[in-house]
C-alpha positions in Angstrom: 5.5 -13.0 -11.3 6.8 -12.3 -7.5 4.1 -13.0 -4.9 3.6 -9.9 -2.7 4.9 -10.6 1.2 1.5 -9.5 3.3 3.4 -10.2 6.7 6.2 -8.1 5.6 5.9 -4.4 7.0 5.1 -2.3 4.2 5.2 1.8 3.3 4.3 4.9 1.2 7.4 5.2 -0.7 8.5 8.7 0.7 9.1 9.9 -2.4 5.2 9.3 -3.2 2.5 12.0 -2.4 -1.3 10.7 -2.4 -4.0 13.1 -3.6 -7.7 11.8 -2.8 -10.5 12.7 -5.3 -13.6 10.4 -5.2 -12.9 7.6 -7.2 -9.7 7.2 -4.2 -6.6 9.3 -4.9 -3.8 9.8 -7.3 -0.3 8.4 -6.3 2.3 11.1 -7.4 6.2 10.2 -7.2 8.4 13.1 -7.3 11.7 11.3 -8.1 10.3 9.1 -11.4 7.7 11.7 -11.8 5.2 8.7 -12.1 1.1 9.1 -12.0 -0.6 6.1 -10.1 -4.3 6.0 -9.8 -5.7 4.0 -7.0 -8.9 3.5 -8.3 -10.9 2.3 -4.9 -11.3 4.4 -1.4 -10.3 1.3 0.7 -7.2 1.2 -1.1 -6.3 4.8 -0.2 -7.1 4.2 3.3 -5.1 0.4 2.9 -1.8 2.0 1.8 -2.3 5.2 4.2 -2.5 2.3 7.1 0.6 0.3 6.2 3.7 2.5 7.6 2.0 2.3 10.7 0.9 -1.5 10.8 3.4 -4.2 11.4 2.3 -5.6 8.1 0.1 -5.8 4.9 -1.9 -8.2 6.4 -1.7 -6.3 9.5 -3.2 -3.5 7.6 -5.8 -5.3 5.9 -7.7 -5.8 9.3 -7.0 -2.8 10.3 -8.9 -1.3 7.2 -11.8 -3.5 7.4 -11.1 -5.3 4.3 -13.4 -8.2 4.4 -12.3 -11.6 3.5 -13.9 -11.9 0.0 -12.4 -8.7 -0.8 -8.6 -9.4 0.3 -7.0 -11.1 -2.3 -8.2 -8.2 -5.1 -6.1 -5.8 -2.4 -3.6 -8.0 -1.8 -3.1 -7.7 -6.1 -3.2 -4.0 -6.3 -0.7 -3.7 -3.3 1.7 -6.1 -5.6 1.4 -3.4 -8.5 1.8 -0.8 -6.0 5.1 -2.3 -4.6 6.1 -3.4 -8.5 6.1 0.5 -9.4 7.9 1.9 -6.2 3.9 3.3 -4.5 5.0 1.7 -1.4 8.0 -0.4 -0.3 9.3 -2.4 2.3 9.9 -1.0 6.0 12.8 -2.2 7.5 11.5 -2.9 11.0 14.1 -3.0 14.3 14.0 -6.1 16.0 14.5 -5.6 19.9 17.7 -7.0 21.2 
């Protein structure tokens, strides 16, 4: 099993709509054609969070995931990533 990178820089795949509903929302890729369910609002709001934090972990405090609650985010974010919901940024490095 590949350990997920929390201080790489992270994204919504672009190819991946989120719907929210009020269990959290449903993850919808148009190119597999895929259905995702992220099953917890502060997982809608983690993933909505990581194209515009510097990364996972990054995100995580930006969120307001408490420490006891991090690793069981950290998990989901590996499935996530495992079935294309988000994907690594590439991130410019200032010359």
């Amino acid at each position: 099993m590949t350990t997920f990178d929390a201080l790489a820089a992270w994204q919504r795949s672009p190819s991946v709509e989120l719907r929210r509903e009020p269990f959290g929302a449903l993850a919808y890729d148009f190119v597999t054609r895929r259905l995702s369910f992220l099953k917890a609002p502060s997982l809608v709001r983690l993933v909505e969070l990581l194209g515009s934090s510097s990364s996972a972990a990054a995100a995580l405090d930006r969120a307001g995931i408490p420490d006891d609650e991090r690793e069981r985010h950290l998990v989901s974010l590996a499935a996530l990533a495992r079935t294309g919901v988000i994907t690594r940024r590439v991130t410019q490095e200032a010359s």
